[in-house]
VOPAGU-2260 file (C-alpha; in pm, 1 decimal, decimal comma):
REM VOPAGU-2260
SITE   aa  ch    i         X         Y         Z
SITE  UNK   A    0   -1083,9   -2639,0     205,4
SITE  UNK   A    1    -828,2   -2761,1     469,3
SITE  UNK   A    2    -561,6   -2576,9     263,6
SITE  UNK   A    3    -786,2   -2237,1     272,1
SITE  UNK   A    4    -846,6   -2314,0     640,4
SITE  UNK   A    5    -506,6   -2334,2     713,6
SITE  UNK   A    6    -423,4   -1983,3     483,5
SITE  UNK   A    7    -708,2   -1823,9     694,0
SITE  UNK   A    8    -577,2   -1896,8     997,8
SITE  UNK   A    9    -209,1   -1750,0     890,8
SITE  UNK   A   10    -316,6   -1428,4     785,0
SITE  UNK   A   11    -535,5   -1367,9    1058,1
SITE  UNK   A   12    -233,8   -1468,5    1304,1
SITE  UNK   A   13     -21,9   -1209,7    1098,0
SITE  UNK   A   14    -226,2    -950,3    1127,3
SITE  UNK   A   15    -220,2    -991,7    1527,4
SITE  UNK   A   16     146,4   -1020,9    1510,2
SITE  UNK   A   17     164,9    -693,4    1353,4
SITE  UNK   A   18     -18,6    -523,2    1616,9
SITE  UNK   A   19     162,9    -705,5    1906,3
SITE  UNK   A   20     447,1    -478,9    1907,7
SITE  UNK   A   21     202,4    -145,7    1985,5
SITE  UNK   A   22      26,2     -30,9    2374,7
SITE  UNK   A   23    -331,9     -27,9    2346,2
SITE  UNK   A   24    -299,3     359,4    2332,6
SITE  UNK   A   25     -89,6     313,1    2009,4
SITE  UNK   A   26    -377,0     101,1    1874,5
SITE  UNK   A   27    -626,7     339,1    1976,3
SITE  UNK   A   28    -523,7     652,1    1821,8
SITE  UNK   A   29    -563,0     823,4    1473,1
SITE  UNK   A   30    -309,8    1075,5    1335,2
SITE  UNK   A   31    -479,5    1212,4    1034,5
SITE  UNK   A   32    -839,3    1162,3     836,0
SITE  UNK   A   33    -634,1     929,5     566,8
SITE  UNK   A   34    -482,5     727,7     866,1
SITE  UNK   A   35    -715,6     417,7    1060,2
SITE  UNK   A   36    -594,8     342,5    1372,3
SITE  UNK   A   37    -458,8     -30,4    1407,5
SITE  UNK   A   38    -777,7    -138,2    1651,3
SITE  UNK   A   39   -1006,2      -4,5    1375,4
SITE  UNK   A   40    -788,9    -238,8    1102,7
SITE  UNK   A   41    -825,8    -475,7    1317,9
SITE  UNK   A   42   -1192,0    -518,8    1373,9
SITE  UNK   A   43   -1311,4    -359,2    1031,2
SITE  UNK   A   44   -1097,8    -714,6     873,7
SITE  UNK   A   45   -1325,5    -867,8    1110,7
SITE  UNK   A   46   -1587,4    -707,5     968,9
SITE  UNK   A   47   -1561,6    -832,4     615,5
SITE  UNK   A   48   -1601,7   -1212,8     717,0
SITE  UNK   A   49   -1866,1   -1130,3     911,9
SITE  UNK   A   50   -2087,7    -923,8     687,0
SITE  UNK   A   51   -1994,0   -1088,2     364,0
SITE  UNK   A   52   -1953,4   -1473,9     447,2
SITE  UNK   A   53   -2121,8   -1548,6     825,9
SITE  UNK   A   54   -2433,0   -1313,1     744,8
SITE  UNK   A   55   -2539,7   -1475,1     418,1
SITE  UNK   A   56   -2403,0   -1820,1     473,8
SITE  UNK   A   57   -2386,1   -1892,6     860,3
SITE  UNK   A   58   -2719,4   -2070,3     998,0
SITE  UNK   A   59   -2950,2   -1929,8    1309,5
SITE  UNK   A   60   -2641,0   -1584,7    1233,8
SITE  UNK   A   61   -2663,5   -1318,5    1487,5
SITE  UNK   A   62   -2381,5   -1062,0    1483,8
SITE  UNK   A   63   -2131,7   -1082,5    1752,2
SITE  UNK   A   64   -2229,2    -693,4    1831,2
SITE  UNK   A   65   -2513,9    -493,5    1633,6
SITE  UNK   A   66   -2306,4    -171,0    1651,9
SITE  UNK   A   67   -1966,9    -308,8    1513,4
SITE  UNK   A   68   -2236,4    -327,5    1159,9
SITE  UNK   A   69   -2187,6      54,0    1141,9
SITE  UNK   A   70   -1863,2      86,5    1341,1
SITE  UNK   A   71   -1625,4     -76,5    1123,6
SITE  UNK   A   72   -1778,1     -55,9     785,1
SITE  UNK   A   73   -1529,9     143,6     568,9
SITE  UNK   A   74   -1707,9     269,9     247,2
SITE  UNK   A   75   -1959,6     -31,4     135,9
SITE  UNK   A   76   -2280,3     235,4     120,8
SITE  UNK   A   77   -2460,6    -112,7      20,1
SITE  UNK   A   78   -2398,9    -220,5     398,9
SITE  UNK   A   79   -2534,8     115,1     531,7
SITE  UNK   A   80   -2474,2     339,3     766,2
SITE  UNK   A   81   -2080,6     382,1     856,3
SITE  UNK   A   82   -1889,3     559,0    1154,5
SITE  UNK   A   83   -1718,7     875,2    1000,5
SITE  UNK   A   84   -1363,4     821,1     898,9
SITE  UNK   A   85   -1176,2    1049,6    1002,6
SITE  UNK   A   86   -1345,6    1055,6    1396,5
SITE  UNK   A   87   -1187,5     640,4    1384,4
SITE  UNK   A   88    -970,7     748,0    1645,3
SITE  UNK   A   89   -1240,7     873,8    1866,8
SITE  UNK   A   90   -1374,2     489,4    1945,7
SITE  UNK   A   91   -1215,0     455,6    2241,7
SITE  UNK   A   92   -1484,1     145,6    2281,4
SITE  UNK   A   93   -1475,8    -134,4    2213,0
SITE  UNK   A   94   -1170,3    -224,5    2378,2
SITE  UNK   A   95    -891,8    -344,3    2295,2
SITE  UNK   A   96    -977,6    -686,5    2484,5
SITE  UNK   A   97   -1301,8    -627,1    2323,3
SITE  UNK   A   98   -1175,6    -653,0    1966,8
SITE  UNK   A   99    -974,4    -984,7    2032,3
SITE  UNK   A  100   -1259,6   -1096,5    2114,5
SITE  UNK   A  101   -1470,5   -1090,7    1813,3
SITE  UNK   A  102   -1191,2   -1170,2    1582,0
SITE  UNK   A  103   -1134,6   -1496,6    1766,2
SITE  UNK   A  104   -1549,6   -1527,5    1755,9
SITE  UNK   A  105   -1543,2   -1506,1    1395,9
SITE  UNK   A  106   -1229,9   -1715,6    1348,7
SITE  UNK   A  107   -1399,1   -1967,2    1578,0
SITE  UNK   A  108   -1714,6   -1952,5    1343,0
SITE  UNK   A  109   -1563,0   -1938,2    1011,5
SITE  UNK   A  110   -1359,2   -2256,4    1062,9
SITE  UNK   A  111   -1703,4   -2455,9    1181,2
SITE  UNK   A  112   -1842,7   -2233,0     838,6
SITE  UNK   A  113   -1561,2   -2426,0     609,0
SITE  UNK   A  114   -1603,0   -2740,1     805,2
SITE  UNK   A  115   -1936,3   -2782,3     759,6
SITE  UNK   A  116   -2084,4   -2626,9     402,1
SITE  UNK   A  117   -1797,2   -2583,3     164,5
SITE  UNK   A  118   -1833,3   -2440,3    -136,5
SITE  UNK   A  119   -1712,3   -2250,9    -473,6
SITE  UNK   A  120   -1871,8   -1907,8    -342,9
SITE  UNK   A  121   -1712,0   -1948,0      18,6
SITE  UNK   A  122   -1368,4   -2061,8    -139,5
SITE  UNK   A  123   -1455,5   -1716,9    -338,5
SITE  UNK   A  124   -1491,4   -1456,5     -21,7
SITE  UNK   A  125   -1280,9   -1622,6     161,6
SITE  UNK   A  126    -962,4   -1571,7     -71,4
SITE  UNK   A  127   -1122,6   -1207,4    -120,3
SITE  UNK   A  128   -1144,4   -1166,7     237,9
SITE  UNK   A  129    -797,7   -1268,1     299,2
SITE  UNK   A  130    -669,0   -1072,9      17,0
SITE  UNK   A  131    -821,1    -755,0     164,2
SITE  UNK   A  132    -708,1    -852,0     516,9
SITE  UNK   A  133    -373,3    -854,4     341,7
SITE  UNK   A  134    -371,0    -458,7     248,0
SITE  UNK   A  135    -487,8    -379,6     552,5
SITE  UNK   A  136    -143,6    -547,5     685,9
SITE  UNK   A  137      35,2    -307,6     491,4
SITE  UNK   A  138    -178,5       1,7     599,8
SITE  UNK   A  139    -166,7    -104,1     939,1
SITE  UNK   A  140     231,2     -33,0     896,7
SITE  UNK   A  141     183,3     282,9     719,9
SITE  UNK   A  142    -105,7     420,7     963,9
SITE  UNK   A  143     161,3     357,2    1243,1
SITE  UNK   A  144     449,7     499,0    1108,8
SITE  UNK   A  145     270,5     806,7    1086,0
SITE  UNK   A  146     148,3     776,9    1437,2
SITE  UNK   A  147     490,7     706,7    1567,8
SITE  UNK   A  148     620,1     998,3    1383,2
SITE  UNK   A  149     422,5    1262,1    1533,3
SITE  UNK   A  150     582,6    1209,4    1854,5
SITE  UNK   A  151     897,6    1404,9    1954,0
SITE  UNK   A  152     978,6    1092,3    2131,4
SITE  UNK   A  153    1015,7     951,5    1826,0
SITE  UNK   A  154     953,0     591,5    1947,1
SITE  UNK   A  155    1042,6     270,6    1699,5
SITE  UNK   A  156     763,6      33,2    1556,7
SITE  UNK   A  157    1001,8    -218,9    1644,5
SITE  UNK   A  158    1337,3    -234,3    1810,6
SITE  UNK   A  159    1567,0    -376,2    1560,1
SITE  UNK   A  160    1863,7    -224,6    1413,1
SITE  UNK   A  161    1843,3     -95,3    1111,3
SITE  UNK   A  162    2225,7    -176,4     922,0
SITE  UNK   A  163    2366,1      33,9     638,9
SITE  UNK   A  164    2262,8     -44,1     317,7
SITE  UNK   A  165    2490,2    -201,1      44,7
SITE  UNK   A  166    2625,7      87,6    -217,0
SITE  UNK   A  167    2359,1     128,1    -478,4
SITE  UNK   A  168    2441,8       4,3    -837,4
SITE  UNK   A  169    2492,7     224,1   -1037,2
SITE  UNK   A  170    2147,1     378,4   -1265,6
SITE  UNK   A  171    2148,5     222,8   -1652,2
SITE  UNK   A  172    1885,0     223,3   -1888,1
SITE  UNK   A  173    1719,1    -106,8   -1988,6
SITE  UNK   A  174    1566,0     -72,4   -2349,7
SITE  UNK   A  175    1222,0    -216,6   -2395,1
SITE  UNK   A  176    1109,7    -269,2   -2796,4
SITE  UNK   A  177     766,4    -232,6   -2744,4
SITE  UNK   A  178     439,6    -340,2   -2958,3
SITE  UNK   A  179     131,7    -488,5   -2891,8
SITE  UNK   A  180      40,5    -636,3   -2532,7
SITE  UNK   A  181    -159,0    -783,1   -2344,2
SITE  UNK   A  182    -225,4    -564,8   -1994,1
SITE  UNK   A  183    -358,8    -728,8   -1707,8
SITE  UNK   A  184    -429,2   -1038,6   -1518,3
SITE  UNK   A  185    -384,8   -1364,7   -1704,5
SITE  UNK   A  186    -633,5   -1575,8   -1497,9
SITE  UNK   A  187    -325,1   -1774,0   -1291,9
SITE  UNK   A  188    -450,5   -1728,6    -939,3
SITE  UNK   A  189    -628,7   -1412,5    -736,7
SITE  UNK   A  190    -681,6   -1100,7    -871,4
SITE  UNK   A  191    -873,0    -796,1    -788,6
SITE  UNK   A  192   -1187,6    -669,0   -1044,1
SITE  UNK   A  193    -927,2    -340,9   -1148,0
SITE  UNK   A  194    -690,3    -576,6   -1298,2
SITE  UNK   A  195    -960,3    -677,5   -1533,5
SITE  UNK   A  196   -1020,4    -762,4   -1816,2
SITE  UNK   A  197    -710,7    -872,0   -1993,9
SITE  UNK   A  198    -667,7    -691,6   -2311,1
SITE  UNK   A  199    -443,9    -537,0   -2596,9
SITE  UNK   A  200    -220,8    -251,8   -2536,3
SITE  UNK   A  201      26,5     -65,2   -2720,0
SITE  UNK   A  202     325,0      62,3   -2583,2
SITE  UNK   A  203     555,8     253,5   -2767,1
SITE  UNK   A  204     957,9     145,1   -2718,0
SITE  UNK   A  205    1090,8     289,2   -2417,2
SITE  UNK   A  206    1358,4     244,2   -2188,2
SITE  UNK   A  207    1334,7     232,7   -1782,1
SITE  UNK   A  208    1574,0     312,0   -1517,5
SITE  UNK   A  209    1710,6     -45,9   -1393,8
SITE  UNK   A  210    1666,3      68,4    -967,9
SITE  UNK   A  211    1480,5     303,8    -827,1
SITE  UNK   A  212    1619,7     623,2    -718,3
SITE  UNK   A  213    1834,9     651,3    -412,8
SITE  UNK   A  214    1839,6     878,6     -71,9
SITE  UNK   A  215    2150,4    1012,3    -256,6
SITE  UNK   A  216    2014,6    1146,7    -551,5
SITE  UNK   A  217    1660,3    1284,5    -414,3
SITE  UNK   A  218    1900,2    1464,3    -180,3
SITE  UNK   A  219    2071,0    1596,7    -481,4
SITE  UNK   A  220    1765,1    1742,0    -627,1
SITE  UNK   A  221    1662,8    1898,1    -262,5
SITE  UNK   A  222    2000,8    2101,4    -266,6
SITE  UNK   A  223    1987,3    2203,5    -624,6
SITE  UNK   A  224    1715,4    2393,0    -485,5
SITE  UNK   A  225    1409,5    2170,0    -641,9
SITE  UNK   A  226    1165,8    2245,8    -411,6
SITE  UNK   A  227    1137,7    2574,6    -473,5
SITE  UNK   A  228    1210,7    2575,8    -889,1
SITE  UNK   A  229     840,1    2600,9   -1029,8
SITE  UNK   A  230     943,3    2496,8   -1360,9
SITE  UNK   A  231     996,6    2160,7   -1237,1
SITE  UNK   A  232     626,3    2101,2   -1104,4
SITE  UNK   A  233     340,4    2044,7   -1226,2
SITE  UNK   A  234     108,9    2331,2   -1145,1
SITE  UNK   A  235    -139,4    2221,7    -889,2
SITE  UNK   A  236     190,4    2013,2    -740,0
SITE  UNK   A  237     323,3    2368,5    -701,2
SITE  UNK   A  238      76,0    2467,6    -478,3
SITE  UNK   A  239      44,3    2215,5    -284,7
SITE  UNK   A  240     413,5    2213,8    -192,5
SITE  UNK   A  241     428,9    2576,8    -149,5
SITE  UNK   A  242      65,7    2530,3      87,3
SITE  UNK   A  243     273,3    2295,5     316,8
SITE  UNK   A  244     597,1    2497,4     244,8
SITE  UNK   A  245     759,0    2127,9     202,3
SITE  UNK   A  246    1151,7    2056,9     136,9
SITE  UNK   A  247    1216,0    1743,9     160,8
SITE  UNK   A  248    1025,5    1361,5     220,2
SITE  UNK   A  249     764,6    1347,0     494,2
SITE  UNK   A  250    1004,6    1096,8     700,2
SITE  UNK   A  251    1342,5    1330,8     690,4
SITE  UNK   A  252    1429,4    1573,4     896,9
SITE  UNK   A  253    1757,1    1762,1    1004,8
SITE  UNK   A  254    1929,3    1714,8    1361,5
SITE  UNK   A  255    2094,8    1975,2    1550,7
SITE  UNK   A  256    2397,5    1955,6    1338,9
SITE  UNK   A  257    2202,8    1966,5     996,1
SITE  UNK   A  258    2275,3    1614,5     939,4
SITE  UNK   A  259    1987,1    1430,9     746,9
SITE  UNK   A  260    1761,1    1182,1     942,7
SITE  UNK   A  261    1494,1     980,9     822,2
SITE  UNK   A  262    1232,5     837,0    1014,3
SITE  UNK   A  263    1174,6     468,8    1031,8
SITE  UNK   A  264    1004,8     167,4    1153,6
SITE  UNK   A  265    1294,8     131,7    1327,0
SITE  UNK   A  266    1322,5     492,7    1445,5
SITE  UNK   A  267    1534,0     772,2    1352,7
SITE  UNK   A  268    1858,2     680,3    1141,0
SITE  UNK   A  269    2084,2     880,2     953,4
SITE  UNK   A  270    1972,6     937,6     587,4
SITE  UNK   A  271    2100,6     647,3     449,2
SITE  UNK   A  272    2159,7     720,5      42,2
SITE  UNK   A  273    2182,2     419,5     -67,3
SITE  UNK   A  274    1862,0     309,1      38,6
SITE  UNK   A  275    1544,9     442,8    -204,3
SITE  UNK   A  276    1397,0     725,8    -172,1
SITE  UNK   A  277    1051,4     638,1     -39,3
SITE  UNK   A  278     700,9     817,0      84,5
SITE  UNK   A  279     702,8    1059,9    -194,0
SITE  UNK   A  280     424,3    1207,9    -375,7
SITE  UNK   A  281     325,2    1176,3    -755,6
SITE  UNK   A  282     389,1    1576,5    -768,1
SITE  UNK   A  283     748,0    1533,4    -638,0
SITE  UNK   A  284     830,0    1229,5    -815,5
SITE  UNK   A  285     732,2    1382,9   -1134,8
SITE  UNK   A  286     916,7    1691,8   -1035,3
SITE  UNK   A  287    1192,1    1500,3    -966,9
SITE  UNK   A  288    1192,2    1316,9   -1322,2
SITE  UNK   A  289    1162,8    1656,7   -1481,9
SITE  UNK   A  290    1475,5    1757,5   -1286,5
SITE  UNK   A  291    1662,5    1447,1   -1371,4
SITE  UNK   A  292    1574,0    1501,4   -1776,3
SITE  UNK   A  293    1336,8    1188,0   -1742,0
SITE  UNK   A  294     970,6    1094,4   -1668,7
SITE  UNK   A  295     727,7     835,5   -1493,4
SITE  UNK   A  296     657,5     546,5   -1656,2
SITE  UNK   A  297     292,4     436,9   -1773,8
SITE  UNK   A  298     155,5     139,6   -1605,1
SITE  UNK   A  299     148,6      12,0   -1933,1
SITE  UNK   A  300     506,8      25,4   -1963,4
SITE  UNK   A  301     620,1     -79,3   -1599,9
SITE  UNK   A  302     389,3    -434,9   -1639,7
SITE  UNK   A  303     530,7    -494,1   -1983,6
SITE  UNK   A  304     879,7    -469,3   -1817,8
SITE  UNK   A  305     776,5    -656,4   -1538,6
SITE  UNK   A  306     711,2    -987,0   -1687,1
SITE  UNK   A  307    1131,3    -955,7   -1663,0
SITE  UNK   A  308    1130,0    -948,5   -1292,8
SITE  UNK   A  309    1148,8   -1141,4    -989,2
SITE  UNK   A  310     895,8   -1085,6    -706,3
SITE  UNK   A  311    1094,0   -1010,9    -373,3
SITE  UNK   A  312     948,4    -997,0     -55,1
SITE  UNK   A  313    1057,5    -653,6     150,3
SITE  UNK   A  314    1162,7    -609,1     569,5
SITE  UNK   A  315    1009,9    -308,6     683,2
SITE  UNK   A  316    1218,1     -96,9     515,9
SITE  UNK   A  317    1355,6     -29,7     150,1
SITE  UNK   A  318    1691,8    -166,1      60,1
SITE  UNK   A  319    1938,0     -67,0    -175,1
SITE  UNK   A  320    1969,0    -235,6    -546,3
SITE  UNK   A  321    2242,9    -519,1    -601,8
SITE  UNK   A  322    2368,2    -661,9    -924,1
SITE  UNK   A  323    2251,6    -590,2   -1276,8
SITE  UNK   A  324    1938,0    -566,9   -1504,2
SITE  UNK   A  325    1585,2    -430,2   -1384,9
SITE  UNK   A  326    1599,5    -466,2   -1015,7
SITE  UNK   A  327    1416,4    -364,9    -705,0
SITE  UNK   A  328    1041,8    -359,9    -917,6
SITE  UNK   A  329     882,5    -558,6    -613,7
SITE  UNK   A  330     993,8    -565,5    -252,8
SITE  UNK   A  331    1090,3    -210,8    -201,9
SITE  UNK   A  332     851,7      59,9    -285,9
SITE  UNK   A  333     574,9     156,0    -500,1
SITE  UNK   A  334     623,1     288,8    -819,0
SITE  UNK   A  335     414,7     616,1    -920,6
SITE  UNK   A  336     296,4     584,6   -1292,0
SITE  UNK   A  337     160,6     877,1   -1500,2
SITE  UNK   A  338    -128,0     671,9   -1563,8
SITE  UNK   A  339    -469,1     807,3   -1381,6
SITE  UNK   A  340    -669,8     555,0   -1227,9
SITE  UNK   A  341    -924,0     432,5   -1481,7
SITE  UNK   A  342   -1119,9     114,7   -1614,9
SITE  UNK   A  343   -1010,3     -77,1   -1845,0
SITE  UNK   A  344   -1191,5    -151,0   -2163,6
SITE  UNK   A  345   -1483,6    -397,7   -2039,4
SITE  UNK   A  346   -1472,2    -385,4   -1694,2
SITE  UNK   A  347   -1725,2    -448,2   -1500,8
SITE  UNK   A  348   -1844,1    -370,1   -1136,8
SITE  UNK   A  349   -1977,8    -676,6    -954,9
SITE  UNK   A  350   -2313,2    -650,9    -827,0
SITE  UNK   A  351   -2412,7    -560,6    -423,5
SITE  UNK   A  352   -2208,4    -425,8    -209,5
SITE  UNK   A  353   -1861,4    -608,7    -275,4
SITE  UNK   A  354   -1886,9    -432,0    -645,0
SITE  UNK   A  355   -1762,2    -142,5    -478,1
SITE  UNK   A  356   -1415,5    -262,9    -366,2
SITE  UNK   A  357   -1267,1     -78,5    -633,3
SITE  UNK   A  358   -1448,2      50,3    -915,4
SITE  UNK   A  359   -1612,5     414,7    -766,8
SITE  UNK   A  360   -1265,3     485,4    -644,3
SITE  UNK   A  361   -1150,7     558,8   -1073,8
SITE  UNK   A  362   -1173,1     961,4   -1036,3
SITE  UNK   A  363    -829,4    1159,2    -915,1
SITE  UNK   A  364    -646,3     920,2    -811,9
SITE  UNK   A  365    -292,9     742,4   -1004,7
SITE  UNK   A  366    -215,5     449,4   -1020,4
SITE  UNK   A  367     126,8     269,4    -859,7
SITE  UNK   A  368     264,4     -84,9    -917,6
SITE  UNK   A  369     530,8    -315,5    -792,3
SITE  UNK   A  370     510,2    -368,3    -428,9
SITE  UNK   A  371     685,5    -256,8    -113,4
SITE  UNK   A  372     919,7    -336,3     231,7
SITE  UNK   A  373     535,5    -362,6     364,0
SITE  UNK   A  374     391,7    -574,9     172,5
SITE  UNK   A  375     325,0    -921,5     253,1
SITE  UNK   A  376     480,8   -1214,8     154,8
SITE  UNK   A  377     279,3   -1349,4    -182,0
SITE  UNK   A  378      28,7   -1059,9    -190,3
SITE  UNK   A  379     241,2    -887,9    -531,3
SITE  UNK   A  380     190,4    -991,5    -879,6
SITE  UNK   A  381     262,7    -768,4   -1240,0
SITE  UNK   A  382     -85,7    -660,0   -1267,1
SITE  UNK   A  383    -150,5    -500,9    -883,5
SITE  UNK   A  384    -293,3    -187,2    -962,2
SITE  UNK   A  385    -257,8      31,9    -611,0
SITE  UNK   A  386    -377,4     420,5    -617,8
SITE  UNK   A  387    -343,6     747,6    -444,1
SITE  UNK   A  388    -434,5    1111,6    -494,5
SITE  UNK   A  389    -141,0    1274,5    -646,8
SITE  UNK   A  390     -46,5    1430,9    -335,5
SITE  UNK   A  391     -20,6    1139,8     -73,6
SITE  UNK   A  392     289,5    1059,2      67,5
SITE  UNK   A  393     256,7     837,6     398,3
SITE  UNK   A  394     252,2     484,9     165,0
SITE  UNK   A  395     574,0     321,1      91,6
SITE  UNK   A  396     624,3     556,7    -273,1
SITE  UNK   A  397     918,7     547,0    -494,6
SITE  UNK   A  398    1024,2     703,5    -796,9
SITE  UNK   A  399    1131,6     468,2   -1078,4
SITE  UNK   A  400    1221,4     681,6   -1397,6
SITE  UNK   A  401    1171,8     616,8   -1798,9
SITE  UNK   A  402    1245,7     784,5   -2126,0
């Protein structure tokens, strides 16, 4: 338990550090229904120890505020009631201050919990807890580079210089044979209930691209008009691109002189094209693959290849692919598959309210692997299974092709 304590007490100060670079008024504020603002991440993380661990294991427990029950549940209807997501940014209480406050509370109370009644079923929702805390890290950089970019100030997350990236390798195919698999989690260590159950899979042989694809070549598509070819897209892709009447990544604009910008956590740079492409959407990434005389991988196929790879750890932002073989498959961005969210054979819920972390979310949505520039440091493993609606774009997305 000393070794858990000590884990606990690192993510939790990570998750701080994250936030220290942003005004209260950055922490405070929403920018779209999808979007949480960082106060909310912050207390709702909070939340989970509180309502899953303190309330069913703490003696004499009495929340640290009755309200923050409904305020900063997320989607557990087993809890109860819940605050309405998309009017998050409209708490401006509690405070800031206020919010500090309880997570040092239930810090203070979770280390006297550990100290004093260990056991296999806190050792459980604690590494649970932490786990989730450890998405939220990565939203909380997502949610905020959306913030920051509806500003014309364009202001940076953080104000360190962003250098050019390396040239890219050049794109070659790496040939897979194939067969019989085994697809998903192998028991070593954490893993969410959607990675499970193990079991046999067949994958046809197949061959993936060994990077991602660059700046450079999504910029290349954009000018041979492939935004606005129809043949390219898939149909309800088309009209949600012609809806928005997009052209290019969420992140890039043009400057006065029609030069390419993309912004950053750093702030605005020039389009950089060796860097990957990132925050695109299934329907242009598929559109993209058609254009390029490819396709997305399965998820099936991009775990059998992964067993190949090493797990990197990212720096805010994507860099560019160095050397040769399968690169850049952690670290970077995620990786759309054409696989739709969906159980695998045997799964099962678990019961109450923690059973649904992830199962009632398998309708409309695909599923991405890898990892990316946000993620933290040991949270990535082969069988991650992240997901999105086809047409969301603010997560770190990138297009790795097959054949």
């Amino acid at each position: 338990m000393e070794r858990l304590l000590a884990r606990y007490a690192a993510v939790r100060k990570h998750t701080l550090a994250l936030a220290e670079p942003l005004s209260d008024e950055d922490c405070g504020a929403q920018s779209m229904p999808d979007a949480s603002p960082t106060k909310w991440h912050l207390a709702h993380t909070t939340w989970f120890f509180e309502t899953f661990i303190l309330e069913r294991m703490e003696r004499d427990f009495a929340p640290f505020h009755p309200a923050f029950r409904i305020l900063f549940n997320s989607y557990y209807n087993g809890i109860g009631e819940k605050h309405p997501r998309a009017q998050r940014g409209l708490l401006t209480r509690p405070a800031m201050a206020q919010v500090r406050a309880y997570r040092a509370d239930v810090d203070a109370r979770i280390a006297r919990l550990i100290d004093s009644a260990p056991s296999a079923e806190l050792d459980m929702l604690l590494t649970l807890g932490l786990q989730h805390e450890q998405q939220h890290q990565e939203l909380m950089l997502t949610d905020v580079k959306h913030l920051l970019a509806q500003s014309l100030l364009r202001p940076a997350y953080m104000e360190i210089p962003l250098p050019a990236a390396a040239p890219a390798a050049p794109l070659a195919w790496i040939a897979f044979d194939g067969g019989l698999t085994e697809i998903g989690h192998n028991g070593d260590g954490f893993s969410f209930d959607n990675e499970l159950p193990r079991h046999k899979q067949y994958v046809a042989p197949f061959a993936l691209a060994s990077r991602l694809v660059t700046n450079g070549e999504y910029l290349d598509f954009i000018n041979a008009g492939g935004y606005f070819n129809a043949a390219l897209w898939l149909a309800e892709g088309w009209d949600w691109a012609r809806t928005q009447t997009l052209k290019a990544p969420i992140y890039w604009f043009q400057d006065e002189q029609g030069a390419w910008q993309e912004f950053t956590l750093h702030g605005p740079q020039p389009l950089d094209l060796n860097r990957p492409v990132t925050h695109i959407s299934l329907f242009e990434a598929d559109a993209y693959a058609h254009w390029a005389g490819a396709r997305l991988p399965t998820e099936f196929e991009w775990e059998y290849a992964a067993a190949q790879a090493p797990i990197e750890t990212g720096s805010l932002h994507p860099g560019s692919a160095a050397g040769a073989g399968l690169q850049q498959m952690y670290g970077h961005c995620w990786q759309w598959t054409s696989s739709s969210y969906a159980a695998y054979p045997g799964f099962a819920a678990a019961e109450g309210a923690l059973g649904e972390y992830n199962g009632k979310f398998m309708l409309n949505q695909y599923v991405l692997r890898g990892s990316s520039s946000a993620t933290p440091q040991g949270h990535a493993r082969a069988s991650y299974r992240n997901f999105f609606p086809a047409g969301a774009r603010w997560q770190f997305s990138g297009i790795r092709l097959a054949k």
